[in-house]
N, CA, C and O atoms as CSV, one atom per row, in Angstrom:
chain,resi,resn,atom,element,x,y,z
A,1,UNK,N,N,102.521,6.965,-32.702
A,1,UNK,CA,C,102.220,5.584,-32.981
A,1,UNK,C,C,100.766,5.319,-32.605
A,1,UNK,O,O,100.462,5.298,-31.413
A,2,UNK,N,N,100.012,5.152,-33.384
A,2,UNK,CA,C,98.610,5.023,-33.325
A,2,UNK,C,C,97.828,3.553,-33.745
A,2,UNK,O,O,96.826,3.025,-33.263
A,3,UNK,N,N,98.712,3.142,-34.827
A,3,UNK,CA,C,98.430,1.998,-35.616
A,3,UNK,C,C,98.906,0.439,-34.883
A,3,UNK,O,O,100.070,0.303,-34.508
A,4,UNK,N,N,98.363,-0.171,-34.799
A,4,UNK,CA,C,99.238,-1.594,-34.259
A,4,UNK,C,C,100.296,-1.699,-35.765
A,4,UNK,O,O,99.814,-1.411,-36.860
A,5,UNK,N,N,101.447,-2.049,-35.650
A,5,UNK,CA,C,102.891,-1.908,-36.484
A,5,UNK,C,C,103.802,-2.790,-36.128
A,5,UNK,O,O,104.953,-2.835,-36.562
A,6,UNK,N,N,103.343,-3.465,-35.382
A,6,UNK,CA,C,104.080,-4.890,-34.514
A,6,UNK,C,C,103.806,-6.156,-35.577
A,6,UNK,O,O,102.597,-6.235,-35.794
A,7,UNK,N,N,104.264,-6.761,-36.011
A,7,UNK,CA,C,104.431,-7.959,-37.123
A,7,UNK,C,C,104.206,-8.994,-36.011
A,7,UNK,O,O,103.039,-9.384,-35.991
A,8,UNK,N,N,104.914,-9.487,-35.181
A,8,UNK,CA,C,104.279,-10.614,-34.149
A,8,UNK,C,C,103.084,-10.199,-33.667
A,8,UNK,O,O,102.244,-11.097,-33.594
A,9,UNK,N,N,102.624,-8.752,-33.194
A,9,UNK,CA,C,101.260,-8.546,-32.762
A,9,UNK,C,C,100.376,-8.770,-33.630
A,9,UNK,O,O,99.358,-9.435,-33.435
A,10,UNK,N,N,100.702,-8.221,-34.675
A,10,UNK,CA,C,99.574,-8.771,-35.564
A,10,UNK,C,C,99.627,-10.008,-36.346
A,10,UNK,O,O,98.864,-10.330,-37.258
A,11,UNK,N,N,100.592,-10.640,-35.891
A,11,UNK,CA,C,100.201,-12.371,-36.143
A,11,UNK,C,C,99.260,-12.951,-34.829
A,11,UNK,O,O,98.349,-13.776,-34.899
A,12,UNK,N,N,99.529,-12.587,-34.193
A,12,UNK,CA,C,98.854,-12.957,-32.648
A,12,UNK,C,C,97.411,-12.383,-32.515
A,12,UNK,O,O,96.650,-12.667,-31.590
A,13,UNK,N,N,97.153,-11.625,-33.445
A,13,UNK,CA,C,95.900,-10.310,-33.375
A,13,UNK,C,C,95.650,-10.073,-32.493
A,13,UNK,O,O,94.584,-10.249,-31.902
A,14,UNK,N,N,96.860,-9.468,-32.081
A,14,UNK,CA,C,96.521,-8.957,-30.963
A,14,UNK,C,C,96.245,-7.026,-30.880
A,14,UNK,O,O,97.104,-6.195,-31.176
A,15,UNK,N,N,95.110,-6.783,-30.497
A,15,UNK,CA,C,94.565,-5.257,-30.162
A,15,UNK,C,C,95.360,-4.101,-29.810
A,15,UNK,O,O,96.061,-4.104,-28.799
A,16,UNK,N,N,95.277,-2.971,-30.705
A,16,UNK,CA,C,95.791,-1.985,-29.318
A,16,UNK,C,C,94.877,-0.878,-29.546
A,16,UNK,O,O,94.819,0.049,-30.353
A,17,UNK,N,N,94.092,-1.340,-28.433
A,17,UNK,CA,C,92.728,-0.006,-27.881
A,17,UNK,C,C,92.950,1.176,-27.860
A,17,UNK,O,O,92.251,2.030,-28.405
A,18,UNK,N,N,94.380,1.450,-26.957
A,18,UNK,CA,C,94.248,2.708,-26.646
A,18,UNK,C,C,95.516,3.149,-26.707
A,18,UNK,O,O,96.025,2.057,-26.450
A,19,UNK,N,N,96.530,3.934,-26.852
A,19,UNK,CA,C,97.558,4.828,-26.807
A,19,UNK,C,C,97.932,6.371,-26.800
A,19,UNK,O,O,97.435,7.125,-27.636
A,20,UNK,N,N,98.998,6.909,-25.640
A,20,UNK,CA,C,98.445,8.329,-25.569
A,20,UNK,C,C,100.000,8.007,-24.557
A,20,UNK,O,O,100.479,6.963,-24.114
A,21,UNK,N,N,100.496,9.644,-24.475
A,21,UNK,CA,C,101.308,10.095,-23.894
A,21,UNK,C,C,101.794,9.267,-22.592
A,21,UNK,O,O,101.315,9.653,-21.526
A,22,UNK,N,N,102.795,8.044,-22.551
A,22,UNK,CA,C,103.177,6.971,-21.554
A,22,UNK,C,C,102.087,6.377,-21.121
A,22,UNK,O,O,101.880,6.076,-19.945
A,23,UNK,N,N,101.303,6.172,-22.102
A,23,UNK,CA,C,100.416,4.820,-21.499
A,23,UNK,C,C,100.157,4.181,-22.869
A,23,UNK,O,O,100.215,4.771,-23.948
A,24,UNK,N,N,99.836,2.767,-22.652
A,24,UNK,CA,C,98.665,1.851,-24.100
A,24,UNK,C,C,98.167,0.800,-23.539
A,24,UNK,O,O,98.744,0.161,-22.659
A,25,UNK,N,N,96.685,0.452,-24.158
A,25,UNK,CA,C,96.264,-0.393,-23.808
A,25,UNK,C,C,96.355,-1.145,-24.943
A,25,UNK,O,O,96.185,-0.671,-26.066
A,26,UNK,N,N,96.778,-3.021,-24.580
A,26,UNK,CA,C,95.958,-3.978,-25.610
A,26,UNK,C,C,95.562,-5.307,-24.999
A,26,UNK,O,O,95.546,-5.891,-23.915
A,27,UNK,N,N,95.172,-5.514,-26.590
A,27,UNK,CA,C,93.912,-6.662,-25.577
A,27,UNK,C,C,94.210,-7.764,-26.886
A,27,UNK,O,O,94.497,-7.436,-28.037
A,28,UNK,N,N,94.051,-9.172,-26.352
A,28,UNK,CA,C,94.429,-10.729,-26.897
A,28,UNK,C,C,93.584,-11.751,-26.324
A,28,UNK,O,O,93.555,-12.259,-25.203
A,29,UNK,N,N,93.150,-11.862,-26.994
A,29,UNK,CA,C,91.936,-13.481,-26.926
A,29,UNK,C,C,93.386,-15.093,-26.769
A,29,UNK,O,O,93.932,-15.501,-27.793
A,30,UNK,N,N,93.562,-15.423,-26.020
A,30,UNK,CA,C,94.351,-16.757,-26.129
A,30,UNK,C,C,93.741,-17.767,-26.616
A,30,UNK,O,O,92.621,-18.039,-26.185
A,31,UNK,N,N,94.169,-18.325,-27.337
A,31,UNK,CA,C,94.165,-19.643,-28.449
A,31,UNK,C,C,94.704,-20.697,-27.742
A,31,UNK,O,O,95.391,-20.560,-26.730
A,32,UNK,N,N,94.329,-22.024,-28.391
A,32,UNK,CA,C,94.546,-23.517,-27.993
A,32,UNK,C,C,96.011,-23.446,-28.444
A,32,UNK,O,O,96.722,-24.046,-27.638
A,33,UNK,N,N,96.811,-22.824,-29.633
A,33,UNK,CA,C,97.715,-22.541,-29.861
A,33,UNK,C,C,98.738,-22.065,-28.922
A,33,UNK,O,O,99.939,-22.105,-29.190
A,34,UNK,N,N,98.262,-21.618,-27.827
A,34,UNK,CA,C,99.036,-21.102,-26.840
A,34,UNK,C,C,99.364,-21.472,-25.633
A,34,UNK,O,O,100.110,-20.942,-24.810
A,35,UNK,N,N,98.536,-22.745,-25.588
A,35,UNK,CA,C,98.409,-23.395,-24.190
A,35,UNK,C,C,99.980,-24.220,-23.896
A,35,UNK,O,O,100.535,-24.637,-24.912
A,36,UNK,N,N,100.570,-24.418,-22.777
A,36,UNK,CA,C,101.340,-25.057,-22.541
A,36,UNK,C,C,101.042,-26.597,-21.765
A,36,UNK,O,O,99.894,-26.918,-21.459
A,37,UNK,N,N,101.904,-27.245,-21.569
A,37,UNK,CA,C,101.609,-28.719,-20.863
A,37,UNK,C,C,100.528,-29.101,-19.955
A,37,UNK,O,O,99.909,-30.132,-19.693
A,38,UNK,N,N,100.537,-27.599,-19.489
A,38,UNK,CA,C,98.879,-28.139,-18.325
A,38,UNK,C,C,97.603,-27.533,-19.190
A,38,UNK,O,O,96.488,-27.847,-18.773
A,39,UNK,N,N,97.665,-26.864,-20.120
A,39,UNK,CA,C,96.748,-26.536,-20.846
A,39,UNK,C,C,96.215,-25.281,-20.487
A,39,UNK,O,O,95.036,-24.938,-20.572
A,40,UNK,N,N,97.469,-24.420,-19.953
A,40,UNK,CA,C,96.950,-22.987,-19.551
A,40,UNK,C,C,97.900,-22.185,-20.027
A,40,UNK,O,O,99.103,-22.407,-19.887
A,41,UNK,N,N,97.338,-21.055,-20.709
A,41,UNK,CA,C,98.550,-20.029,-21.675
A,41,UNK,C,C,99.969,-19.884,-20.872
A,41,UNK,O,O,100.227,-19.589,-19.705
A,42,UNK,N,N,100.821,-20.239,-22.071
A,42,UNK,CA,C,101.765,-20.512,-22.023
A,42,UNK,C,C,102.682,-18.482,-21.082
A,42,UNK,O,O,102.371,-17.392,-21.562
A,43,UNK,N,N,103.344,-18.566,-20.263
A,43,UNK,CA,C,103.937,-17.498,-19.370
A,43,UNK,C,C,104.638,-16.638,-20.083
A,43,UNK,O,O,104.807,-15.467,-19.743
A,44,UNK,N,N,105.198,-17.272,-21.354
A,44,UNK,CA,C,106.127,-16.429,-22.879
A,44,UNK,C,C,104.678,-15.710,-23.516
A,44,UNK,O,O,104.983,-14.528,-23.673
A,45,UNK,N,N,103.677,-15.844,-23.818
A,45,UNK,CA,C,102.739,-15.381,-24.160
A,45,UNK,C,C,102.356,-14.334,-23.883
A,45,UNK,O,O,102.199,-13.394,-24.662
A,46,UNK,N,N,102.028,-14.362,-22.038
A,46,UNK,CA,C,101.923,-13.651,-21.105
A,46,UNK,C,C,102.929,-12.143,-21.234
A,46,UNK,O,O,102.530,-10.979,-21.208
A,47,UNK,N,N,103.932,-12.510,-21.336
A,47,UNK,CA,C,104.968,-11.836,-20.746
A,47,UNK,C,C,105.486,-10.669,-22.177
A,47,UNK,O,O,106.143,-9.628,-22.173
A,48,UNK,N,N,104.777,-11.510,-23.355
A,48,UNK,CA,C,104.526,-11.200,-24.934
A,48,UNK,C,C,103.867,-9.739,-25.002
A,48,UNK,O,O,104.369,-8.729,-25.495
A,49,UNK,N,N,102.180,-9.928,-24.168
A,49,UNK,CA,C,101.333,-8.885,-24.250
A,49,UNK,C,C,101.938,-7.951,-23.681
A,49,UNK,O,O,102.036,-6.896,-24.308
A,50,UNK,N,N,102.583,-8.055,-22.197
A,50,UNK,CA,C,103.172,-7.072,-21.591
A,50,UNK,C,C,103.825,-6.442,-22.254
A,50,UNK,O,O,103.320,-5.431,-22.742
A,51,UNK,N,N,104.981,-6.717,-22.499
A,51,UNK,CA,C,105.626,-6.025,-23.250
A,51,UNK,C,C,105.310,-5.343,-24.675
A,51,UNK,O,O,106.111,-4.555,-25.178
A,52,UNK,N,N,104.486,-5.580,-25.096
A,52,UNK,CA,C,104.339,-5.042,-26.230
A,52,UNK,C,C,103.404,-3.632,-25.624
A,52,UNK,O,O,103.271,-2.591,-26.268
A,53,UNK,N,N,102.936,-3.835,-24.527
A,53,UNK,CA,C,101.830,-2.308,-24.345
A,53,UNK,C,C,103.327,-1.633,-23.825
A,53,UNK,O,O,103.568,-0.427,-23.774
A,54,UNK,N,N,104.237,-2.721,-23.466
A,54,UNK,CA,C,104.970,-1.857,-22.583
A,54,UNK,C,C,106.042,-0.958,-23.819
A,54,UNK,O,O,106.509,0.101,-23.399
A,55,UNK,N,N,106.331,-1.275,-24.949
A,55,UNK,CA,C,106.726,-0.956,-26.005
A,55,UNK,C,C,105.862,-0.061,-26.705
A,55,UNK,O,O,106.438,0.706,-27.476
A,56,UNK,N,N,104.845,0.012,-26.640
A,56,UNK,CA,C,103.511,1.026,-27.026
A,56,UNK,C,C,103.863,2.341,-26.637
A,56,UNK,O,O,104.290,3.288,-27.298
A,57,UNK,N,N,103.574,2.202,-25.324
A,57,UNK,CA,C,103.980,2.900,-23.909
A,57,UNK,C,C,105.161,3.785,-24.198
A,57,UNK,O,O,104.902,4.956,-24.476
A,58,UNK,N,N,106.692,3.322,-24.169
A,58,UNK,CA,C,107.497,3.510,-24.059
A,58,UNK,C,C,108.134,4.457,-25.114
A,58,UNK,O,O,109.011,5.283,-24.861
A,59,UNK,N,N,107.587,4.232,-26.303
A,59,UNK,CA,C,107.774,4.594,-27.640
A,59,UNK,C,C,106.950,5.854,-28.060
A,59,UNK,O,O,107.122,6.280,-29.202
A,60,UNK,N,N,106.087,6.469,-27.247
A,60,UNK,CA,C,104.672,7.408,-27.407
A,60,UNK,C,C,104.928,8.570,-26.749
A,60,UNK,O,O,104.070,9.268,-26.209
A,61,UNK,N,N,107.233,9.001,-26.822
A,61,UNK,CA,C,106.873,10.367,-26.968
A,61,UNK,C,C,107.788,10.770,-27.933
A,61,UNK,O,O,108.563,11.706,-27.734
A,62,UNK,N,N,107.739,9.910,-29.319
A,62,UNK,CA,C,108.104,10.469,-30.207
A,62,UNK,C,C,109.751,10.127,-30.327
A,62,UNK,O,O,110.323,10.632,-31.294
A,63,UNK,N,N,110.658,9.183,-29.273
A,63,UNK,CA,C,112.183,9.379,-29.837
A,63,UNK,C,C,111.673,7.756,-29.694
A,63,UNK,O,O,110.727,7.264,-29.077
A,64,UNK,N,N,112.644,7.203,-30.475
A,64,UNK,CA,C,112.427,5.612,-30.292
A,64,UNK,C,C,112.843,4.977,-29.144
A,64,UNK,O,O,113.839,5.537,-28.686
A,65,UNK,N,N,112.482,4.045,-28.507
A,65,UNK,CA,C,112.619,3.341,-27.474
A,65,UNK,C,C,113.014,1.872,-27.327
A,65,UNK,O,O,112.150,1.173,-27.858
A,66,UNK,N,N,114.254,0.969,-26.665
A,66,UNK,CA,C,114.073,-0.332,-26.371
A,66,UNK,C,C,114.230,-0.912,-25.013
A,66,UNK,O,O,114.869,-0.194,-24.244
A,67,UNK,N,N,113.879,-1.838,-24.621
A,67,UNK,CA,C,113.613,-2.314,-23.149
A,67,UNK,C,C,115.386,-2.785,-23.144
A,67,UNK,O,O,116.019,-3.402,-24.000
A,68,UNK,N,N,115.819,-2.229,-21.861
A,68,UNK,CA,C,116.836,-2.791,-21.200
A,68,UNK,C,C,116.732,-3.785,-20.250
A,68,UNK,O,O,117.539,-4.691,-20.046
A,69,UNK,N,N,115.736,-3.574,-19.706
A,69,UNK,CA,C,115.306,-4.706,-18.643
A,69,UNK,C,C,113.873,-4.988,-18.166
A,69,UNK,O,O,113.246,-3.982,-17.834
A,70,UNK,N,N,113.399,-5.866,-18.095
A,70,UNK,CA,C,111.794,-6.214,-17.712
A,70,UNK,C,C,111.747,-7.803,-16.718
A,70,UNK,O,O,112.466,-8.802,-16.708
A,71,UNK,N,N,110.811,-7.489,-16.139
A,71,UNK,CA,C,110.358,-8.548,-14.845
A,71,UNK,C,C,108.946,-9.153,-14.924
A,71,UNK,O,O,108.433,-8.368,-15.721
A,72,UNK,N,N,108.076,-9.960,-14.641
A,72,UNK,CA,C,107.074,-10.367,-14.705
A,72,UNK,C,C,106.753,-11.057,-13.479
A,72,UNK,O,O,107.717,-11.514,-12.864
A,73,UNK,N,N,105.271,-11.277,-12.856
A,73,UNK,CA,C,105.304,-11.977,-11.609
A,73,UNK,C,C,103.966,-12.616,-12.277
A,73,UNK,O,O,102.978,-11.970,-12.626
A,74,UNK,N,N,104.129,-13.900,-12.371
A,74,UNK,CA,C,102.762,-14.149,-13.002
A,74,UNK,C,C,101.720,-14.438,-11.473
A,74,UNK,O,O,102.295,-14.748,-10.429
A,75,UNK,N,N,100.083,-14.283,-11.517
A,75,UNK,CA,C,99.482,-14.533,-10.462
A,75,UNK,C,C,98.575,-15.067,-10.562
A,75,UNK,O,O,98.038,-15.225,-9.466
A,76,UNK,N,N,97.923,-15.578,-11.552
A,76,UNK,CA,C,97.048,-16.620,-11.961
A,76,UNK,C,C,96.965,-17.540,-13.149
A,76,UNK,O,O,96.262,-16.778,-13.814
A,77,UNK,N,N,97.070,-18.208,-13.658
A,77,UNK,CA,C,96.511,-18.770,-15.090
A,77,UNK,C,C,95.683,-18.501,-15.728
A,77,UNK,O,O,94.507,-18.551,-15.365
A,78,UNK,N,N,96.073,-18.146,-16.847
A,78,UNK,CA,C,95.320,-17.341,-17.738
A,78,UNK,C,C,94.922,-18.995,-18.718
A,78,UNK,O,O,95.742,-19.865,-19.011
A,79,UNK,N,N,93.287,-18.984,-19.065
A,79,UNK,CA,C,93.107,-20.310,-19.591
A,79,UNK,C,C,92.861,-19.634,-21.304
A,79,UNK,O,O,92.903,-18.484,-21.742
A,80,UNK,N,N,92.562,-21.148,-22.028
A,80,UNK,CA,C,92.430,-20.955,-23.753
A,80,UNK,C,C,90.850,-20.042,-24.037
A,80,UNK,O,O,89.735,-20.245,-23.556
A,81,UNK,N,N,91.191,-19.303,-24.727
A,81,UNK,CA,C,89.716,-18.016,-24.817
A,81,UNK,C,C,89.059,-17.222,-23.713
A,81,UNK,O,O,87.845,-17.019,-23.678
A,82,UNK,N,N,90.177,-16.653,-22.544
A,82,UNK,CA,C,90.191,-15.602,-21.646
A,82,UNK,C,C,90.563,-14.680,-22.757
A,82,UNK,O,O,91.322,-15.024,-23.663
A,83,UNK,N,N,89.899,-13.259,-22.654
A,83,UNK,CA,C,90.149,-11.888,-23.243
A,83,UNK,C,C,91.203,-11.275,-22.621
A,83,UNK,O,O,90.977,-10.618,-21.604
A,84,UNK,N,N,92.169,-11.361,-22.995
A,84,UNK,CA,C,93.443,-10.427,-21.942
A,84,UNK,C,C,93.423,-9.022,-22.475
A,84,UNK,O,O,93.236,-8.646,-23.633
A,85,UNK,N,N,93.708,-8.171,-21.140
A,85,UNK,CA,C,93.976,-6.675,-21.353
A,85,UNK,C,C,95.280,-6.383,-20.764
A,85,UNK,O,O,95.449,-6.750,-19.601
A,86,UNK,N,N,96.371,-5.693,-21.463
A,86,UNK,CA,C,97.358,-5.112,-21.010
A,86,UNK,C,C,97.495,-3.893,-20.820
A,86,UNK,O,O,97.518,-3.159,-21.808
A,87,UNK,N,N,97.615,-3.369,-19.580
A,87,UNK,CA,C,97.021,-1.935,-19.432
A,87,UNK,C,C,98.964,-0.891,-19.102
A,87,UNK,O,O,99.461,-1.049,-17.987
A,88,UNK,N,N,99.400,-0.387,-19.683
A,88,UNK,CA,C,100.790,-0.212,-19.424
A,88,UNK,C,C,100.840,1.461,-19.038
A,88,UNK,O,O,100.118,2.153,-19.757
A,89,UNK,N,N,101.783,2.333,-17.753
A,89,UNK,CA,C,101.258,3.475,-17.327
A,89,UNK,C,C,102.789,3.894,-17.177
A,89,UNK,O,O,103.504,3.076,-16.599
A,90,UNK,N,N,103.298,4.923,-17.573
A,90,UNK,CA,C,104.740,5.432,-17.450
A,90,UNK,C,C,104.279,5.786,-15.884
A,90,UNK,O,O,103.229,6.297,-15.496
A,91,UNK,N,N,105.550,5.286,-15.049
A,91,UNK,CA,C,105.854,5.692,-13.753
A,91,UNK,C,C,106.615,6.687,-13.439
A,91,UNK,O,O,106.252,7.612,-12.713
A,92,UNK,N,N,107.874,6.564,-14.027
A,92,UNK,CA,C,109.229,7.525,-14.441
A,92,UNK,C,C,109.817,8.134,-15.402
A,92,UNK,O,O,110.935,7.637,-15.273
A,93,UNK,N,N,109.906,8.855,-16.291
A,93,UNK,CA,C,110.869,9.201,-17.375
A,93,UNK,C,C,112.105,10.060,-16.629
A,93,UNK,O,O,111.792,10.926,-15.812
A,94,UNK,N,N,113.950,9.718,-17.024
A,94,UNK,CA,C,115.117,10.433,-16.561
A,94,UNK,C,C,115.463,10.262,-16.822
A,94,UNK,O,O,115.722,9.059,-16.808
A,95,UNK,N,N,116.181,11.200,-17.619
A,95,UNK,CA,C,117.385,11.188,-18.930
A,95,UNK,C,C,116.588,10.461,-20.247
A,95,UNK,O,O,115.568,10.850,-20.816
A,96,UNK,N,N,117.464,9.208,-20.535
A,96,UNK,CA,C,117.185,8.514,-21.688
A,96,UNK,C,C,116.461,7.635,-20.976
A,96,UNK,O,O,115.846,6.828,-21.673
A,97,UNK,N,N,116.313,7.513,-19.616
A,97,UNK,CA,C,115.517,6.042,-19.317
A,97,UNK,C,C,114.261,6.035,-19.066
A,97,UNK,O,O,113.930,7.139,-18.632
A,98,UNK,N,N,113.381,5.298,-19.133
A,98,UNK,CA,C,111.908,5.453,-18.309
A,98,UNK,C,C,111.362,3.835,-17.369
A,98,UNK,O,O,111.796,2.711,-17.623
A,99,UNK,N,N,110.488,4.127,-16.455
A,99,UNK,CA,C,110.077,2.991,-16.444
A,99,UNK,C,C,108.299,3.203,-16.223
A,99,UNK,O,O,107.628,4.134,-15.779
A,100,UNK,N,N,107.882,1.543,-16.897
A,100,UNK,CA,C,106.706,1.123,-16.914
A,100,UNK,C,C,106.445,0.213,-16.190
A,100,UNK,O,O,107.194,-0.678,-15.792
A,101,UNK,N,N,104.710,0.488,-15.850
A,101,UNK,CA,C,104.447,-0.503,-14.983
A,101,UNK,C,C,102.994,-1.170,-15.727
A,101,UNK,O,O,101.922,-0.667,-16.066
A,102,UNK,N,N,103.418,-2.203,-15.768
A,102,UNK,CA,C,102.029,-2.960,-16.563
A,102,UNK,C,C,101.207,-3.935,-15.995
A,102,UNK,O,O,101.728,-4.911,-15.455
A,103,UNK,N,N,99.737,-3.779,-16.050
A,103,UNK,CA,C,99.473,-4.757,-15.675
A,103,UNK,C,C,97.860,-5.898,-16.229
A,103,UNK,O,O,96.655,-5.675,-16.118
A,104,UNK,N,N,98.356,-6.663,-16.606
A,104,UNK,CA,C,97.561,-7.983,-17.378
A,104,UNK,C,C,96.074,-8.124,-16.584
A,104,UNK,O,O,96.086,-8.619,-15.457
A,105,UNK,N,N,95.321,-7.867,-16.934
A,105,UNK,CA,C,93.782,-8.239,-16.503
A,105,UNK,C,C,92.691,-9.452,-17.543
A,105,UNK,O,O,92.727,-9.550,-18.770
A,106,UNK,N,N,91.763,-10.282,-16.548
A,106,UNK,CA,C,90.703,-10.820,-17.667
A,106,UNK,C,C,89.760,-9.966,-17.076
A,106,UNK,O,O,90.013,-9.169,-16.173
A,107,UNK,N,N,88.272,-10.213,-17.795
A,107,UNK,CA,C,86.758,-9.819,-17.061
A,107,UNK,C,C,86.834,-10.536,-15.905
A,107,UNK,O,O,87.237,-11.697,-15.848
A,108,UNK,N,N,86.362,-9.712,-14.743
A,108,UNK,CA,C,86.051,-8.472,-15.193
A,108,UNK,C,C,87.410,-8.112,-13.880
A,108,UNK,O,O,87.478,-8.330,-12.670
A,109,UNK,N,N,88.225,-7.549,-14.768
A,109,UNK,CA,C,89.397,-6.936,-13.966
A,109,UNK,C,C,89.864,-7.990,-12.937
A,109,UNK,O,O,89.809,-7.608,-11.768
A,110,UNK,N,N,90.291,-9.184,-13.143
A,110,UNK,CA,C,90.761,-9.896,-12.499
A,110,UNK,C,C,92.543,-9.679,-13.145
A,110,UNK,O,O,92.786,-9.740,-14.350
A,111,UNK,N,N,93.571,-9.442,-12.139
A,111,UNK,CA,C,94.489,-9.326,-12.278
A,111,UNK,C,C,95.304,-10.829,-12.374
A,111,UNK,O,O,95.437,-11.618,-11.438
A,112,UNK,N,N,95.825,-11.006,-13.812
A,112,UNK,CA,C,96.665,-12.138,-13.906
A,112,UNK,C,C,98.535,-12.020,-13.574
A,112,UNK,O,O,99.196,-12.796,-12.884
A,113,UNK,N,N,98.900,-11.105,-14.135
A,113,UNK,CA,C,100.293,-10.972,-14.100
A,113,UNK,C,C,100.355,-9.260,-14.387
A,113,UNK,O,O,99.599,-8.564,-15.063
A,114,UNK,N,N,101.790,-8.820,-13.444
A,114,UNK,CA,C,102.032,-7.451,-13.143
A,114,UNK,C,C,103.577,-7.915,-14.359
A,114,UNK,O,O,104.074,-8.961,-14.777
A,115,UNK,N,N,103.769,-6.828,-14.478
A,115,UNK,CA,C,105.129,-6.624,-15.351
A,115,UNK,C,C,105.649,-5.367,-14.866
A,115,UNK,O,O,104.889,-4.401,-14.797
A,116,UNK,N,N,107.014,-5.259,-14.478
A,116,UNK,CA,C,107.588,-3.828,-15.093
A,116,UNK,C,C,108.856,-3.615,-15.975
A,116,UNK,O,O,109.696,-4.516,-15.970
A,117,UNK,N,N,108.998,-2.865,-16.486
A,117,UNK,CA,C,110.052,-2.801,-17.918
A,117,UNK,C,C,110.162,-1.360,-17.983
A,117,UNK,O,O,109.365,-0.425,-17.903
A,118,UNK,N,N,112.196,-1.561,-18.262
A,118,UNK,CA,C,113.022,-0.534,-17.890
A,118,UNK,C,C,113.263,-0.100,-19.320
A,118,UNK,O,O,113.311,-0.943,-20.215
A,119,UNK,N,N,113.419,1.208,-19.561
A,119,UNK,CA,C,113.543,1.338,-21.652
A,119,UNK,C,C,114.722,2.744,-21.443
A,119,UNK,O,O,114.984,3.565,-20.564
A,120,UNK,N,N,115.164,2.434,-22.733
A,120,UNK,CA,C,116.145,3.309,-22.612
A,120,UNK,C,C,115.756,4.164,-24.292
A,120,UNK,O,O,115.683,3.492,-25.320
A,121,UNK,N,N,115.616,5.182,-24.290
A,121,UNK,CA,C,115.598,6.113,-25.999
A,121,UNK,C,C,116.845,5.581,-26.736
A,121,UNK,O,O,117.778,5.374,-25.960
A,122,UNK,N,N,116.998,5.421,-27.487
A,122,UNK,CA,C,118.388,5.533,-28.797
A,122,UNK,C,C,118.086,6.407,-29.703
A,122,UNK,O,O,117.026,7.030,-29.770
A,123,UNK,N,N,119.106,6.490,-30.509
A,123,UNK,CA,C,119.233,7.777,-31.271
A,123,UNK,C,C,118.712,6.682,-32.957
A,123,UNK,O,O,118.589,7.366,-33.973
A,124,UNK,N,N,118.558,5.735,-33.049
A,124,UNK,CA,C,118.379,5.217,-34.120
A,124,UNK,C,C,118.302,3.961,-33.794
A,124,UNK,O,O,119.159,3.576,-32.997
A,125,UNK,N,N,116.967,2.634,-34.441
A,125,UNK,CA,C,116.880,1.336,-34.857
A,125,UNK,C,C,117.439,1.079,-35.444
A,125,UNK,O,O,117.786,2.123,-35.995
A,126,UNK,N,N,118.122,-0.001,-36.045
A,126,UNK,CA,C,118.440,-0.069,-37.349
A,126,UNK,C,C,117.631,-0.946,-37.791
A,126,UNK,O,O,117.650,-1.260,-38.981
């Protein structure tokens, strides 16, 4: 998987820099579109990018992959036209399961929100 192939990611245009054997990076400019009631990107957004490096990630050794379980700790507010980077790093692979650990940065490496997400291989999407 080399190509961004995500239909919500690429409504969101959102980036993917980098991908390689349990890791991907991507990266998302936030929009006024995204802001919630106080006017700071909305935490579903947030939790959006993660997962999708974490789906990058997860999916990059070739058998298909879906998240069984994922967590988020958000730690700052991310405001409208911060550059987000989702940086996602396999911790574990056993058996069918793996886990990832991701974590959300602006410039310059200011850490907004950590994620981790539990994935399990299947034998087929439908």
């Amino acid at each position: 998987m080399t190509d961004l192939e995500d239909p919500t990611c690429q409504a969101l245009r959102i980036q993917l820099e980098e991908v390689g054997t349990g890791r991907a990076r991507l990266r998302m400019r936030a929009t006024a579109e995204m802001a919630n009631l106080h006017g700071f990107v909305h935490g579903g957004y947030l939790f959006l990018l993660a997962d999708a490096a974490f789906a990058y990630a997860s999916n990059s050794h070739g058998r298909p992959a879906v998240a069984h379980s994922a967590q988020v700790t958000f730690l700052r507010a991310a405001a409208v036209d911060d550059e987000l980077v989702a940086a996602a790093v396999e911790v574990e692979r056993y058996g069918r399961s793996g886990i990832y650990d991701v974590t959300i940065t602006r410039h310059p490496n200011e850490v907004i929100a950590v994620f981790r997400g539990n994935s399990m291989t299947v034998a087929a999407i439908r």
